[in-house]
C-alpha positions, 0 to 999 in steps of 0.5 A, spaced: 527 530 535 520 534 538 513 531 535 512 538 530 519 537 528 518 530 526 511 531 522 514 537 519 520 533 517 515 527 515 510 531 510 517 534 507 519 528 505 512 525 503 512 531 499 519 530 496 516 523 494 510 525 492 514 530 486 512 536 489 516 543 490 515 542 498 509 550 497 505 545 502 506 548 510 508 542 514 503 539 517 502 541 525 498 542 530 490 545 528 489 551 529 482 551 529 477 549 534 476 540 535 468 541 534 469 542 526 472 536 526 467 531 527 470 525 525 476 525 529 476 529 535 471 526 539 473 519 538 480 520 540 484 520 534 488 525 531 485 530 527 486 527 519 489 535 517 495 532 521 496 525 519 503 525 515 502 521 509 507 514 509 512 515 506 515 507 506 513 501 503 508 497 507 511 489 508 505 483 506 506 476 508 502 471 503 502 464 506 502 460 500 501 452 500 507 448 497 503 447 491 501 453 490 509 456 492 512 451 487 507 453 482 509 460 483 517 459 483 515 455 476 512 460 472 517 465 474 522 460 472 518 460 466 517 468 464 524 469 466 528 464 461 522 467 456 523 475 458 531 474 458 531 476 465 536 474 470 530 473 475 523 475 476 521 475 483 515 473 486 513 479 489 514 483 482 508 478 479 504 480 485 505 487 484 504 486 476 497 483 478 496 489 484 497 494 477 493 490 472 487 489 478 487 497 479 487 499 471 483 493 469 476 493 471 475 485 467 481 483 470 479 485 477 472 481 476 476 476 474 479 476 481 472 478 484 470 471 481 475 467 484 474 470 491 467 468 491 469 461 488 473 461 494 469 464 499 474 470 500 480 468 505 483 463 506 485 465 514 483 460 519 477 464 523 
């Protein structure tokens, strides 16, 4: 597959996921000149009309330490039995926070707090 053919086919599926009737013209190779394109064309990048939007999901490893993980397992255990569901997954709670961090501005300072509190990563620099 040629790499028009691919980021037509890519546009046409992130259209399909995004709910869209597919009217958008496949993205392709611009047309106009690299000077309008001040933010990518000197530095080396693809011009931004030409990127096709990610259309699958983006895998994330958190490292937890053994306390941290053996409390996750027990509150998802906890909500489980009390939501009568057969599981809750650890990935579900941090999607469920991610969502409530989006619409809560009270709930992303919270977070925002915590991070200070913490120095912010817990990577080895």
């Amino acid at each position: 597959m040629s790499s028009s053919n691919r980021r037509a086919d890519l546009a046409a599926r992130a259209a399909a996921v995004a709910g869209s009737s597919g009217a958008r013209a496949p993205a392709g190779p611009r047309t106009e000149p690299a000077a309008a394109d001040p933010a990518g064309a000197e530095a080396g990048r693809e011009p931004v009309s030409s990127r096709v939007p990610r259309t699958r999901p983006v895998r994330v490893t958190v490292e937890l330490s053994p306390m941290e993980h053996k409390a996750l397992r027990q509150w998802c255990a906890q909500t489980s039995a009390d939501l009568d569901l057969p599981v809750v997954a650890g990935a579900e709670v941090f999607r469920a926070l991610l969502s409530l961090m989006r619409g809560d501005p009270e709930v992303a300072e919270q977070v925002r707090a915590e991070l200070e509190r913490t120095g912010g990563s817990r990577r080895r620099h």
